[in-house]
Structure formats: structure tokens, C-alpha cells
N, C-alpha and C positions, 0 to 999 in steps of 0.2 A: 673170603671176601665178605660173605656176608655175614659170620662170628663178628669181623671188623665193625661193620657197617651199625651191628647192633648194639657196640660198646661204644661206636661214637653215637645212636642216638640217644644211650643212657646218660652219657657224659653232660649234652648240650640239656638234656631234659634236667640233669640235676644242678647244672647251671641257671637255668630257667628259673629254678623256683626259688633256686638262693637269691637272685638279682629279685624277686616277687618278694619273700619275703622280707629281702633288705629295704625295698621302698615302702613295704609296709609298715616296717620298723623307725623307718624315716620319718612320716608321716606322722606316727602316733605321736614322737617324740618333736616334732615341728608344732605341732596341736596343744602338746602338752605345755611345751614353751612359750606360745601365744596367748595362751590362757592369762596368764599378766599381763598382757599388752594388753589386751582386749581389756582385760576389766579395767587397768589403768590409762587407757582410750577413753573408755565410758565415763570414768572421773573427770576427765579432763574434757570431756566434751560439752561440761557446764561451765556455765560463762564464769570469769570471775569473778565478777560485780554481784553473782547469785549466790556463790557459796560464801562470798563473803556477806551478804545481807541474810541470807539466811541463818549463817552464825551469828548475830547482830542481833535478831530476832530474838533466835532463841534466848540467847545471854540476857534479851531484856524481861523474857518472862520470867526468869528465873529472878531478876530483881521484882519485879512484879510492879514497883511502882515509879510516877514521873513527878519533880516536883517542879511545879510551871510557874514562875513568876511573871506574871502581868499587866502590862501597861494600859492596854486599849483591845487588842486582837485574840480575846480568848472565852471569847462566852459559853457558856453551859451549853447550846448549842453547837456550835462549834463542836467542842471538846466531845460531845456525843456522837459525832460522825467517827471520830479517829477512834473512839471507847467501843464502838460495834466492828470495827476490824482487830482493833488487839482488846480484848476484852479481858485479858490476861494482865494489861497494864492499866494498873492504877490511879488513877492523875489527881495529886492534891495542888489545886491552885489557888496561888496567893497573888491578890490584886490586890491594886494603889496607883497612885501618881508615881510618876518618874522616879523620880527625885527621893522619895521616900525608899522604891523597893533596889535604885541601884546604892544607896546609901545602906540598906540593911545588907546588900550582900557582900560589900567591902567587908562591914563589919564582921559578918560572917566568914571569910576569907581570913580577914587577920588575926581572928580567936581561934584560927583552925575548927570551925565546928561547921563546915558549909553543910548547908540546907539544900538550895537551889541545883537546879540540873540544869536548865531553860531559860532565858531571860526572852519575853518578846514583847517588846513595848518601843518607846521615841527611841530616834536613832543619837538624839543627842545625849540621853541617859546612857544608852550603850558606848558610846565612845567616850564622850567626859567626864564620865565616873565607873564605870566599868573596864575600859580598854584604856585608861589612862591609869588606873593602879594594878592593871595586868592581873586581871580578874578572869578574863577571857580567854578560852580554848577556840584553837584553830576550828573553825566553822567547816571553813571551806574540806578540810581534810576528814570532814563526818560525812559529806555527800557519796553517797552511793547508787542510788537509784538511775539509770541512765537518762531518764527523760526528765529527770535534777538538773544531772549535772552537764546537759544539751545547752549550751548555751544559746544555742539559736530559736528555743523556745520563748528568750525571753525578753521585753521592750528594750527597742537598739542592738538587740542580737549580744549580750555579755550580760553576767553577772557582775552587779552592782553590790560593792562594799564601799565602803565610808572611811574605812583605816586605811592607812600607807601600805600598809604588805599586804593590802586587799583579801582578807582571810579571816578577819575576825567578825563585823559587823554584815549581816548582808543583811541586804534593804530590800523587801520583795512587796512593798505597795509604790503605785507612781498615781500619785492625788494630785489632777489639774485642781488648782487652787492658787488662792493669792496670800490672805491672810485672814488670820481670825476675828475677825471684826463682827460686833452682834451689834443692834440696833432694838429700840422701844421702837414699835411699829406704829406707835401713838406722839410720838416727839420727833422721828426724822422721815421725812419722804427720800428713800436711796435712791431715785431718779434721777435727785439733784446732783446724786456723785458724781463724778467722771473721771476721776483721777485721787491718786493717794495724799494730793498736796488739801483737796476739799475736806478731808480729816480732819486738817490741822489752824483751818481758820479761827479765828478771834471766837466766832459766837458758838464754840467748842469748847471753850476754856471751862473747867469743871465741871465737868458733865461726864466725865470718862470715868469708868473703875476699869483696872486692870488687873491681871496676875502679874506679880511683879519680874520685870525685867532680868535681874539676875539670878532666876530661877531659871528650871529647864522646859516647862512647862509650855512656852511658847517662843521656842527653841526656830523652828522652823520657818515663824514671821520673823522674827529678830534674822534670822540668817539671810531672807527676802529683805528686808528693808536695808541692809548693811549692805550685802552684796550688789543688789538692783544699781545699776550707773546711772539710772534717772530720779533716785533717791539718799540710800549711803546717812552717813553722820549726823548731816544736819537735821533732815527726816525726822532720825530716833529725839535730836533734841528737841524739836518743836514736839514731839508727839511725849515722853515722857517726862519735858519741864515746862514748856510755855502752855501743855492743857494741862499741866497740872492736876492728872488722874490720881484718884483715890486706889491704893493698891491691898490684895487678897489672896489668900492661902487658898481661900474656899468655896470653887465652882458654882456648888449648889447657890451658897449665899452671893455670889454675884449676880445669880442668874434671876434670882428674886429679888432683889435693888432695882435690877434691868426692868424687870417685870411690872414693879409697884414705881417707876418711874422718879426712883428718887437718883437714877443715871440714865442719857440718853442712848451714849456708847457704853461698847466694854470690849476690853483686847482679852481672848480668852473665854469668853462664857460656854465652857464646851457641854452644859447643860441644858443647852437652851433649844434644842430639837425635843425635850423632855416636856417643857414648861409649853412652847409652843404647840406638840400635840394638845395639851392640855387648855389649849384657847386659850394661853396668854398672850400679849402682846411682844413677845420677842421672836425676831428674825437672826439670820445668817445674812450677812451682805453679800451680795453677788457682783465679785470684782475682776473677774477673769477675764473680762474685755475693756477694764482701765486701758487708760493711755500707757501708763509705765510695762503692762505686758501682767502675766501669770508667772507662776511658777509649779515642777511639777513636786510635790512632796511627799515623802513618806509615810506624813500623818501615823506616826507610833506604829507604825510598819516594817518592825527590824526586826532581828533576829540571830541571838549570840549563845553558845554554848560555854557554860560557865566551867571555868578549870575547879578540879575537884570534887566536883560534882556528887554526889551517892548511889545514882543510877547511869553511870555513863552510856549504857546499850541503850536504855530509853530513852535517854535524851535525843539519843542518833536516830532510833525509828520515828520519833517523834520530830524531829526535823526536817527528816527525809521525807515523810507523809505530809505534812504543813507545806512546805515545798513543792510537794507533786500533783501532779491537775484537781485531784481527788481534794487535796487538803486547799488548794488557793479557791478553789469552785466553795468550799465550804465559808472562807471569807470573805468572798463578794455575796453567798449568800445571805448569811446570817449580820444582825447589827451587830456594831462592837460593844464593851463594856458601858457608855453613854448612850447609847442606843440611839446613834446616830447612823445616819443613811452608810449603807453597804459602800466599801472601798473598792478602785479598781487595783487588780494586781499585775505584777509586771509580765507576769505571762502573758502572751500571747495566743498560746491556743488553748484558751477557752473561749465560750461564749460572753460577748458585753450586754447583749441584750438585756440581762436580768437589769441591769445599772442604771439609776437614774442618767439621765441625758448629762447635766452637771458636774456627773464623775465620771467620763468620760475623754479622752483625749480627742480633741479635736484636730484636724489636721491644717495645716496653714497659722496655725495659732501660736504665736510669739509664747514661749515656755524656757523658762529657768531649769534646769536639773542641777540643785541645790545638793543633791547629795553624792554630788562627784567629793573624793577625799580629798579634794585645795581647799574645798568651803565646809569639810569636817572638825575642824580646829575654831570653836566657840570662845576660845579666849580673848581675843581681839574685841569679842562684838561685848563679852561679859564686863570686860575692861573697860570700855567707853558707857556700858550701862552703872559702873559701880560710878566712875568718874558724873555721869548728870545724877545719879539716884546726891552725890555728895553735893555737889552742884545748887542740886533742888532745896537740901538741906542749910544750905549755906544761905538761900534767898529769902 
């Protein structure tokens, strides 16, 4: 019995240790199998907005440089806050008017020899010569950063584009403003104004220089004046054939006409915050509590990624940072290329305090958002300008 006894407890003991070292073997092999999980857990447990911006990144320092086309939103300034986070990317930027740099990059475009990566200038250059010869890459499908592309960060809770597939033009300034109207501080007391119709009286008749109408250049009041129901058609005709304004290619030299008083008005003098530091006699008209109402404007506050571009990854960081608190906080900072007062942007959380009171939205305040895409399409209002500019010609 107990010979027995002793070969069953050899038995159970060597069962013991087989069953020991089967889960040891279990074990090592469960281990070894999780070892990919695990590390492909770890991969996956970065967001994907990060590894894909991260590759984005990198891709752009490898191009190393951005080529910025600019209308208003891009000054040396500026461009040095984004230059000290990718100091890797290179930024060669080309300023001009509208008109001129969406006009070079068509051309660019149909020689096949594109230059441009970036267009950010007037929303009306972006969309009537840019996004009308399909010059434009999907904007909206460059956004990466999450608190980009939050829309609730930003005025009215949406991103705002100006094109019909809402993806090509985005508009990221919202300018309470009415229209460009300067004044000789020496020839018109603006107290007298109260409404947009006091422009257009008799004792106004040649006194105006303007940029001319069917340019882009003052895209934004042409689209206020057209639009506004207390204004429209007749407006533009009183205001570009019964004053009878002298018309101009060239800011500067409007704005010194304005100055030396051989014009009282002028539609466009967007040099005249320049001439006025300088103790001349020209103003900005203060019309945002007219009868007829404000509107809110983009003031050359858009933003298009150009198809074919030579640095596509930089274009995209460079977007995405223009875009993000960091990049719009740097353009309410800084003046734009006129060196006119700092813009509000449509963000929302940042600070407004830096802003003068002026560029500010006010609340209860009767305001146009001109850059909804129904009142994107310029050809209507370019059509009734060419129709008085013939008009005018005819008289």
C-alpha cells in the first residue's frame, strides 16, 4: 500500500509540473504574441490629425520653401511669427493688388510653370479670377489642425467660403465696415453725412477720384452698394456717372490728389492711413451707423491654396498656422501691407481688446455678411459698372 501510495504521489507530482510548465510556456508565448499588439496599440494611440500633420510637416521642410502671393495680409511681421516656428521653411513673398497677382497666376497656371503655393489677398481676386479659371485647390481638405478645423471657434459658429462647394475661398477676416470712402479733412466736414444718398448730391459733382469700378480693387463696396435694398443700381449710377469721378490705377497717387485738395472725396484711397499719419489732410469716413446699416467685410482677408503649386506641404502648414489662434492673433496684431489699422478675425477665441473700438463688432448693430457665396458671383455688379462706365462715355 504504501509502494502504491508512493507512485501515485510521483505521478500527481509529475503531472504538477508538466501543467507548471505548460502555463509557463503559455505565458511566454501569449507575451510574445502581444508584443505587436502592444507596439501597434502604441501607433495607433496617436491621434490621426497628428501623424498625419506631422508628416505634412516634415514633407514641408524637406521642400524647405513657401511662395506667398499677397494682397493686404502678409507683412514682414507677420511672416516672422510663422518664420520662428518652421524656421526650416523658407517664405519668398510676392505682393501687389488683386488684380494684378490673381492675373499673374492664371497665367502661371496656363504656361504650366506655377510659381505660387498661397494666394491670400481680396476675396473677390480669389473667386473671379482664381476660382473661376480653376486655378484653386481644395482649401478646405488642407485643414488639419483640430482647433482649425472646430468650427465653433469661429464668428457664427461655421467656416466661411465664398465658392458654391464652399471649399475653395475661405474668408477668415469679418471687417464691420461700410465702404471705402476717404475725404480732404480741409473740403468736407463728415458730420454732415448721415446716409449714403449725402455722397451723391449735386455740390459732389467732380470732386470724386475713384479706383475704377470694374476692377477688383473695391470689390467689397461695389458688392455693399449693389446688394444693400436701401441702395442697389441706382446708387452706383448717381455715384459713378452724375459725380462724374476722375478714375485710377494708383493708390498712392490718389491719395496725394486727396491730400493737395485737387479732389474732396475718393472711393478707394487705401493709402490714406499712410499720408494721414504723416499730418495730411485725409481721413477714412466713419459710416457704420448710416441710415442704410454696415456691412461685415473681409477686407482682402481670404485664403486659397493654389493647384499645382511647388511646395504643396508648405502651403498646408502655412495655412493651418495662418488659421490657428497663433497665426490670426499675429493678424490682428501686426498692420497689413498699407499699414492700415489691424483687422478683426473671425475667430472667436481670441482676444479683441488689442483692436481699435472701429474694428470691432458691435452687438445690436444692423450688419451685411457680404461674403455669404449668393453675393460671391461679381458679374452682375461688373456688368452694370461696364454698362455706366459706357454710359458715362456716351455723355
Amino acid at each position: 500500500m504504501a509502494a502504491k501510495n508512493a507512485k501515485g504521489t510521483k505521478s500527481e507530482l509529475l503531472i504538477t509540473v508538466a501543467v507548471a510548465r505548460f502555463r509557463a510556456a503559455l505565458f511566454v508565448l501569449l507575451a510574445v504574441l502581444a508584443l505587436p499588439s502592444a507596439s501597434l496599440f502604441a501607433a495607433d494611440s496617436k491621434p490621426g490629425w497628428q501623424a498625419q500633420w506631422d508628416k505634412t510637416v516634415a514633407a514641408a521642410k524637406k521642400e524647405g520653401r513657401l511662395n506667398l502671393y499677397v494682397g493686404r495680409y502678409g507683412s514682414e511681421p507677420m511672416l516672422n511669427e510663422f518664420r520662428k516656428e518652421f524656421p526650416e521653411i523658407k517664405i519668398s513673398s510676392t505682393n501687389g493688388a488683386g488684380n494684378s497677382l490673381g492675373t499673374r497666376i492664371v497665367a502661371e497656371a496656363r504656361a504650366g510653370a506655377m510659381l505660387a503655393d498661397v494666394y491670400s489677398g481680396g476675396a473677390v481676386t480669389n473667386y473671379e479670377i482664381l476660382y473661376k479659371a480653376k486655378a484653386l485647390d481644395s482649401i478646405k481638405s488642407a485643414l488639419i489642425l483640430p482647433e482649425v478645423v472646430d468650427e465653433s471657434k469661429w464668428y457664427g459658429g461655421k467656416h466661411r467660403y465664398n465658392d458654391a462647394e464652399q471649399e475653395h475661398v475661405f474668408i477668415f477676416i469679418a471687417n464691420p465696415t461700410a465702404a471705402s470712402i476717404y475725404f480732404n479733412t480741409q473740403l468736407v466736414q463728415p458730420k454732415e453725412f448721415k446716409s449714403y444718398w449725402d455722397l451723391v448730391q449735386p455740390r459732389w459733382k467732380g470732386k470724386y477720384v475713384s479706383q475704377e469700378p470694374t476692377g477688383t480693387g473695391i470689390g467689397p463696396s461695389l458688392t455693399f452698394f449693389y446688394y444693400n435694398p436701401d441702395l442697389g443700381a441706382e446708387f452706383l449710377r448717381k455715384l459713378f456717372v452724375d459725380m462724374q469721378p476722375v478714375f485710377s490705377r494708383d493708390r498712392r497717387q490718389m491719395t496725394d490728389w486727396l491730400a493737395q485738395g485737387k479732389f474732396a472725396l475718393c472711393m478707394g484711397c487705401r493709402d490714406s492711413e499712410r499720408a494721414n499719419k504723416q499730418g495730411l489732410p485725409v481721413d477714412e469716413m466713419d459710416m457704420v451707423d448710416w441710415k442704410e446699416g454696415a456691412h461685415i467685410s473681409s477686407g482682402g482677408g481670404s485664403l486659397s491654396l493654389i493647384k499645382g503649386g511647388p511646395n504643396p506641404n508648405a502651403a498646408r502648414v502655412f495655412i493651418n498656422w495662418q488659421l490657428s489662434r497663433r497665426g490670426q492673433l499675429a493678424v490682428q496684431k501686426y498692420p497689413d501691407l498699407y499699414n492700415e489699422e489691424p483687422p478683426n478675425s473671425r475667430r472667436i477665441d481670441i482676444p479683441k481688446d488689442m483692436l481699435p473700438v472701429g474694428s470691432r463688432l458691435v452687438e445690436g448693430r444692423r450688419y451685411y455678411d457680404f461674403s455669404d457665396p449668393k453675393h460671391s458671383d461679381m458679374t452682375p455688379i461688373f456688368q452694370l459698372a461696364k454698362e455706366l462706365m459706357k454710359g458715362r462715355e456716351g455723355k
